[in-house]
C-alpha positions in Angstrom: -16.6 -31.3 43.8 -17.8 -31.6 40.1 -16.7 -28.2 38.6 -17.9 -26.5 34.8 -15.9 -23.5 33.9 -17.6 -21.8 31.0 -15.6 -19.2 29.0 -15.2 -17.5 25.7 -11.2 -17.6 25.6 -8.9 -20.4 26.8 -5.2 -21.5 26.7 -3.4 -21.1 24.4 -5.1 -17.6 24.0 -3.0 -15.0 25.5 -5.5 -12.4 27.5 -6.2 -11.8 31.3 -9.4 -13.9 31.0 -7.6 -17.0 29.3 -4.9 -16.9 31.5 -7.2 -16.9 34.6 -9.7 -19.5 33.5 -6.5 -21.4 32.8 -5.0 -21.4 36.0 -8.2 -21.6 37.8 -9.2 -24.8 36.3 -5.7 -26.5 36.6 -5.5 -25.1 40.1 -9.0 -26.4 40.9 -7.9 -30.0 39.8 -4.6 -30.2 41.2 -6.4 -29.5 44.9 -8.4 -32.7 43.8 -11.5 -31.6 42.3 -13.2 -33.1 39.1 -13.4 -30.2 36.4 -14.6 -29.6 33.3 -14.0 -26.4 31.0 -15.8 -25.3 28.0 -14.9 -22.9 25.6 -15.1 -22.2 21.3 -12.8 -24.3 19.8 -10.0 -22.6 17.9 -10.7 -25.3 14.5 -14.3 -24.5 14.1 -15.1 -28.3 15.3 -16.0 -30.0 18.5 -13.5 -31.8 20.4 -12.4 -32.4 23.9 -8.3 -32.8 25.1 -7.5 -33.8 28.9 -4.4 -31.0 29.9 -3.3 -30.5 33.6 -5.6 -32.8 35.0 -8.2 -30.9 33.4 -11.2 -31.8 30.8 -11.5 -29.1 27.9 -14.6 -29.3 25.8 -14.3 -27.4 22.6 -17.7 -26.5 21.0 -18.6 -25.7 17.8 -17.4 -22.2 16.9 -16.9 -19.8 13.8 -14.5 -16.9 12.6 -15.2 -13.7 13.9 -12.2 -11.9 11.6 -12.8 -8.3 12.8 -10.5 -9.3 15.9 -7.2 -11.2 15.9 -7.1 -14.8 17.9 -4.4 -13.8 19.9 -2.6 -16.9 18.8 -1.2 -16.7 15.5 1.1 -13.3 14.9 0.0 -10.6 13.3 1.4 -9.3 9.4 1.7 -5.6 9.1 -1.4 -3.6 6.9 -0.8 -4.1 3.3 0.1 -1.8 0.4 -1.6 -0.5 -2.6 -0.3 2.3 -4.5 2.4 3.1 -1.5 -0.5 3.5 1.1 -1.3 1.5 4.0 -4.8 0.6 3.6 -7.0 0.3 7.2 -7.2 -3.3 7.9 -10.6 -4.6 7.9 -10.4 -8.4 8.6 -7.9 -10.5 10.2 -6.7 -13.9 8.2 -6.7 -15.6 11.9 -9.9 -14.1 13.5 -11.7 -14.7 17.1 -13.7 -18.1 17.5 -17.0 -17.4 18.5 -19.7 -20.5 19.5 -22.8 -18.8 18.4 -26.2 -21.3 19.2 -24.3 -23.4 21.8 -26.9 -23.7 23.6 -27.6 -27.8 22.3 -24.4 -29.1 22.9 -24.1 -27.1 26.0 -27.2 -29.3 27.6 -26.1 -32.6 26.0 -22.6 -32.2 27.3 -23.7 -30.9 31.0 -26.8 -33.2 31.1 -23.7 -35.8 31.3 -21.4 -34.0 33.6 -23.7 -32.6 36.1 -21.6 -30.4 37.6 -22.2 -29.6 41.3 -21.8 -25.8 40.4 -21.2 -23.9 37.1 -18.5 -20.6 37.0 -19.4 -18.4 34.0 -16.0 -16.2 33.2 -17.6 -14.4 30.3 -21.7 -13.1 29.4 -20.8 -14.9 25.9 -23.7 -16.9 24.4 -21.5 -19.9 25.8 -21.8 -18.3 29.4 -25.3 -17.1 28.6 -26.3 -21.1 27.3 -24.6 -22.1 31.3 -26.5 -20.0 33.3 -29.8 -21.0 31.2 -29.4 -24.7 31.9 -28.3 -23.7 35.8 -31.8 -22.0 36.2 -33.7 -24.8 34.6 -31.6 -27.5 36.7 -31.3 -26.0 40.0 -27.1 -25.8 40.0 -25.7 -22.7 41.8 -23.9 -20.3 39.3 -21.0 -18.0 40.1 -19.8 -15.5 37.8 -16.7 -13.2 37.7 -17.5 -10.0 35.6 -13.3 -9.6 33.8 -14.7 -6.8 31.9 -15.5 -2.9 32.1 -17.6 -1.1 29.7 -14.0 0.7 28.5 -12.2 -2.9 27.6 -14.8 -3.3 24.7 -15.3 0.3 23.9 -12.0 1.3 23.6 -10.7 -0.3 21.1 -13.8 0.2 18.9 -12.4 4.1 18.5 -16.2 5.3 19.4 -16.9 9.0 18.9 -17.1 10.2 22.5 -21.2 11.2 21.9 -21.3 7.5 20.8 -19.1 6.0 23.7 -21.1 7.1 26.5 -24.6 5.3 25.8 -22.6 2.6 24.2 -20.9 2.4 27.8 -24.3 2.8 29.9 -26.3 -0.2 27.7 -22.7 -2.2 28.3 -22.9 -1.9 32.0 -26.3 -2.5 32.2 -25.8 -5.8 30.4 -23.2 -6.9 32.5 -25.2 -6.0 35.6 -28.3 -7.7 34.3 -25.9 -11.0 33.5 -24.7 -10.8 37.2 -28.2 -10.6 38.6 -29.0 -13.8 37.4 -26.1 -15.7 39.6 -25.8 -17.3 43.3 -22.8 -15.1 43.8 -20.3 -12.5 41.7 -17.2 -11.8 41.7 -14.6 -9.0 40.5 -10.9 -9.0 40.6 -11.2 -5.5 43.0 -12.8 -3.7 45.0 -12.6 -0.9 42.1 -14.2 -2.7 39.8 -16.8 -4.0 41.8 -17.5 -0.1 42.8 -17.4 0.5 39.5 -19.8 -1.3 38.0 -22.1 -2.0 40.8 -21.3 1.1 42.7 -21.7 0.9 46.5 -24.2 -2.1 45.7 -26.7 -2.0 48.5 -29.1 -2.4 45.7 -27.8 -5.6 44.3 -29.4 -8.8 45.5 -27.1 -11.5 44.7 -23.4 -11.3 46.8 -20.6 -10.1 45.7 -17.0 -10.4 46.5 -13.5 -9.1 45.2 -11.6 -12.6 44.4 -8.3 -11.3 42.8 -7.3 -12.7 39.7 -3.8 -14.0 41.4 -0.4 -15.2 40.7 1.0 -18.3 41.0 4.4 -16.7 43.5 6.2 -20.2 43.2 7.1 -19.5 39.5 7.3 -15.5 39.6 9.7 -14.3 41.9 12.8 -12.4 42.2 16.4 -13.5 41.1 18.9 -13.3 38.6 17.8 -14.0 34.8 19.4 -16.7 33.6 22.2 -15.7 30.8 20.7 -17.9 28.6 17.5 -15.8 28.1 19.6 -12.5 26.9 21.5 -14.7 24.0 17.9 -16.1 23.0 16.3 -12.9 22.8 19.2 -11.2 21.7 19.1 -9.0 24.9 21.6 -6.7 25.8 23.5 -7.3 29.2 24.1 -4.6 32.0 21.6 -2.1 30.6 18.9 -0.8 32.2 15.6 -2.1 30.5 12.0 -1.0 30.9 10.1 -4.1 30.9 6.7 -4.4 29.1 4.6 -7.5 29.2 1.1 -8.1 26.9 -1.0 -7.8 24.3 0.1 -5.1 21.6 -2.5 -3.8 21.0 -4.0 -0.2 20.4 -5.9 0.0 23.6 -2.2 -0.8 25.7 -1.0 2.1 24.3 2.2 0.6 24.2 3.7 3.6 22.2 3.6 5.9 24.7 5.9 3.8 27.0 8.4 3.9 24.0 8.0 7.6 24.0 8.6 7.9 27.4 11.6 5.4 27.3 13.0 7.3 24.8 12.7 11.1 26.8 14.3 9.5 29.5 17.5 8.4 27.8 17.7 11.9 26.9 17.1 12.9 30.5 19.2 10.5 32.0 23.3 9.9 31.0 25.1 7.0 31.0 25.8 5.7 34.4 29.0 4.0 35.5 29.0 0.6 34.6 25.7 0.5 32.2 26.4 -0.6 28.5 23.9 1.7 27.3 21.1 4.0 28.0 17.9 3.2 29.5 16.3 0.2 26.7 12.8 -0.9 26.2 11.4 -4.9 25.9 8.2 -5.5 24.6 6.8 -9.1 25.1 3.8 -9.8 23.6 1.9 -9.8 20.4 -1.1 -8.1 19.0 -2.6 -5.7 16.0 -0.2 -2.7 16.8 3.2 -5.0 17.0 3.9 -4.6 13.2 2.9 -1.2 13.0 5.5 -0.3 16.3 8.2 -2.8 14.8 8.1 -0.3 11.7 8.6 2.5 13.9 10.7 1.7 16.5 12.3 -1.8 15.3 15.7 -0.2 13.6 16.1 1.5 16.8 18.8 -0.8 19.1 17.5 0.4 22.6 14.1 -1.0 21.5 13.8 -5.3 21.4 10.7 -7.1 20.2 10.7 -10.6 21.7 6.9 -11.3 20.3 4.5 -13.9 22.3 6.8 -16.0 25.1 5.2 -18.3 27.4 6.1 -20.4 30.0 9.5 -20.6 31.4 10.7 -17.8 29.3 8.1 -15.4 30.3 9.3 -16.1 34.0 13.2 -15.6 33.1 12.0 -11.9 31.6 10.5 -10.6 34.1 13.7 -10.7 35.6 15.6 -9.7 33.0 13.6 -6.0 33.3 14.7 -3.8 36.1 11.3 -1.8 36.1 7.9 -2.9 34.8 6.2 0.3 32.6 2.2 0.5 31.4 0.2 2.8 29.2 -2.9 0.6 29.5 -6.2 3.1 30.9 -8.2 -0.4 30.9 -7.1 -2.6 33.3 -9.4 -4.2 35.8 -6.3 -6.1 37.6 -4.1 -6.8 35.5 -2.3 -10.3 35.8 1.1 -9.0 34.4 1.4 -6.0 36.9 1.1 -9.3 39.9 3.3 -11.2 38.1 5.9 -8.3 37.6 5.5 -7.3 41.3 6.0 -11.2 42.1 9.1 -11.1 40.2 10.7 -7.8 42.1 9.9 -5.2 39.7 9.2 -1.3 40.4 5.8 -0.4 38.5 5.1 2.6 36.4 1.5 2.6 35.7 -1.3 4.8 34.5 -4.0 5.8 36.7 -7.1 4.5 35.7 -9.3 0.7 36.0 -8.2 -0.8 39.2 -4.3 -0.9 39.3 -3.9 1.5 42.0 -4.7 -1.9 44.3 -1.5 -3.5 42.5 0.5 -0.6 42.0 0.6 1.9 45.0 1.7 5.2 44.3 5.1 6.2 45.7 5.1 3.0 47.6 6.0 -0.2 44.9 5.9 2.1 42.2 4.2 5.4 40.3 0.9 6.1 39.2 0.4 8.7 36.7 -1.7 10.5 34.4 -3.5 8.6 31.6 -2.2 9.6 28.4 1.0 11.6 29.6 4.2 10.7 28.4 6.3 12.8 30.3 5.1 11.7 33.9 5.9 8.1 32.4 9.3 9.5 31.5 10.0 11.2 35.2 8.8 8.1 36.5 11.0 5.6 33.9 14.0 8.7 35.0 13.3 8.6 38.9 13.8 4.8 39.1 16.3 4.4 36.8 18.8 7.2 38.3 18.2 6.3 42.0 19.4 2.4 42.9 18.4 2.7 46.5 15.0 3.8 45.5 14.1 0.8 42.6 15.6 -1.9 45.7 13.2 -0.6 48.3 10.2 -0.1 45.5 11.3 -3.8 44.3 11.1 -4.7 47.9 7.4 -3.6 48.5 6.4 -5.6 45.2 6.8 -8.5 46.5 5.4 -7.7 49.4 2.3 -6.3 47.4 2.2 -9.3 45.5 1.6 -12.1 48.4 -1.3 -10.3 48.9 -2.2 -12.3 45.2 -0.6 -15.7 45.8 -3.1 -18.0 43.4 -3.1 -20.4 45.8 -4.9 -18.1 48.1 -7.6 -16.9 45.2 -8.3 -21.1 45.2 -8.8 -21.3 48.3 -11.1 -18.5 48.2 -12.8 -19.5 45.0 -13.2 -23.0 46.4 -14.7 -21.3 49.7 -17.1 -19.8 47.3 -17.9 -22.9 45.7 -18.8 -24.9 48.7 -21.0 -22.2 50.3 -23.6 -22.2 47.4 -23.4 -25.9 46.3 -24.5 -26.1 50.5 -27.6 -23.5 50.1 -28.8 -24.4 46.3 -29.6 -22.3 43.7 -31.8 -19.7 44.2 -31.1 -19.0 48.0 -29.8 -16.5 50.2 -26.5 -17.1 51.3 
């Protein structure tokens, strides 16, 4: 099948979406299909690339600095008169395409694809699913977001948040309306936004965002990784994974981390107490380095990808979250792949990743000491973390990727067969 994949972030953009479209399109083109993925470009000007069998199509985009690009690190706030003053724009910001909606026909007036996947309601997605209703191509979309994702951050006065959250889901309701067929990363979300959805005419389905299990799994990190991060050896480490960002609430796990080396003493044969390894980049990085950085049970690796990303997982003997806004979360598969006990927060969907008292613990949104009893529980009981580590991986073939393509392809075929427009 001819394939377009429309989104508003792409590799080498570190988010759940990116990722995703990322693996969906090289997934889609390694089982032999032709595709074709469009997305802002991150110089400002058009330009296509070929990359894993795959043909990108930047379009014409521009700075959005009020949000980071999630590909160049992020400096610490700067100083004037000894104060931190609030950081208003970002010298990297977000690429936007904002009237796409020309090169969007020109470009799939040439590839006419035989279906069109929208990740995002961007004015990219929005331009798609215009030229899919004019043409007659069958559009699925898959709604990544929840009212809270974009809300959230914005640090909206609760009498604010509310309607702000109500005209959100509305929009993303009306956006999925106008498709041959939706879907969510979980059940949850799709209940969620659509509630129990007999009132929604188009289909929808819980496609989960999966995991490719062939390059996460369990083993033995390879030494190499703890000399290039400067890792300590035969520690016990808390393992986090992602953006830094305010809305993680990556903080709290150091907090929690931290009450739990008080908690817990030294074990026979551990180095040190209980550590903490944050992966990742984002806004609140600087901000936690300056906190937390002199600190030696705390280690900042900043953005890894690829093979290293793999090799930590491993290194971490559990995998800890703050983040209330999760509507999968890729990293909680791909630490569950890799053999990891979870500790997450119980809120968005993760409760279908993370199963309280089963692979891991589930707890309160906000509370650092149930993180800390949890972080205690696993770290002071080996028998315990084996069999939790144990039902991870058994949770996580439940979100092999390969089974999402098939699924995804499944999907594909059934509306390029009925047309757009039609009941399936």
């Amino acid at each position: 099948m001819k394939i377009l994949i429309s989104t508003a972030v792409y590799y080498p953009q570190i988010n759940g979406v990116a990722v995703f479209s990322h693996n969906l399109a090289s997934g889609l083109a390694r089982r032999g299909h032709e595709v074709m993925v469009i997305c802002p470009s991150q110089t400002g000007k058009s330009h296509e690339l070929v990359a894993d069998g795959v043909r990108v199509v930047y379009l014409k985009s521009v700075e959005a600095k009020i949000y980071p690009d999630q590909i160049h690190s992020i400096s610490e706030r700067k100083k004037i008169a000894g104060l931190r003053v609030p950081r208003l724009l970002y010298k990297h910001g977000f690429r936007v395409s904002v009237f796409p909606a020309r090169e969007v026909k020109r470009i799939l007036n040439e590839f006419r694809p035989d279906v069109v996947h929208v990740q995002v309601s961007d004015p990219i997605g929005l331009s798609v699913v215009g030229w899919a209703r004019r043409t007659g191509v069958p559009v699925v979309t898959t709604e990544h977001n929840q009212p809270d994702v974009i809300t959230d951050p914005l640090r909206m006065p609760r009498l604010l948040k509310k309607p702000a959250n109500a005209l959100l889901a509305a929009y993303f309701r009306n956006h999925q309306s106008k498709s041959d067929f939706v879907t969510m990363p979980t059940e949850k979300a799709i209940r969620d936004l659509l509630g129990r959805g007999e009132e929604f005419a188009v289909p929808v389905a819980a496609v989960s965002n999966g995991v490719d299990l062939s390059a996460f799994r369990p083993g033995k990190a390879e030494e190499g990784i703890y000399n290039k991060y400067d890792l300590p050896h035969d520690v016990p480490i808390v393992l986090y994974v992602g953006r830094v960002d305010p809305e993680k609430r990556v903080e709290l796990v150091l907090k929690a981390a931290k009450e739990a080396r008080s908690a817990i003493p030294k074990k026979q044969g551990w180095k040190d107490k209980i550590n903490v390894v944050i992966v990742g980049d984002g806004v609140d990085k600087a901000r936690l380095e300056r906190l937390y950085g002199n600190e030696p049970w705390v280690h900042f690796t900043g953005r890894v990808m690829g093979e290293d990303l793999m090799e930590l997982y491993k290194v971490g003997w559990v995998f800890a979250t703050a983040s209330p806004i999760e509507t999968q979360g890729i990293v909680l598969i791909e630490a569950a792949a890799s053999g990891l006990p979870l500790i997450a927060v119980d809120a968005g969907a993760v409760s279908e990743v993370c199963v309280n008292g089963l692979n891991g613990y589930l707890c309160e949104p906000g509370s650092v000491s149930e993180i800390a009893d949890a972080i205690a529980k696993l770290m002071s009981d080996d028998e315990l973390r084996r069999k939790f580590a144990r039902k991870s991986v058994e949770i996580a073939r439940e979100h092999d990727f390969e089974r999402t393509l098939d699924k995804f392809i499944n999907i594909y075929e059934r509306v390029a067969k009925v047309g757009r427009g039609k009941e399936i």
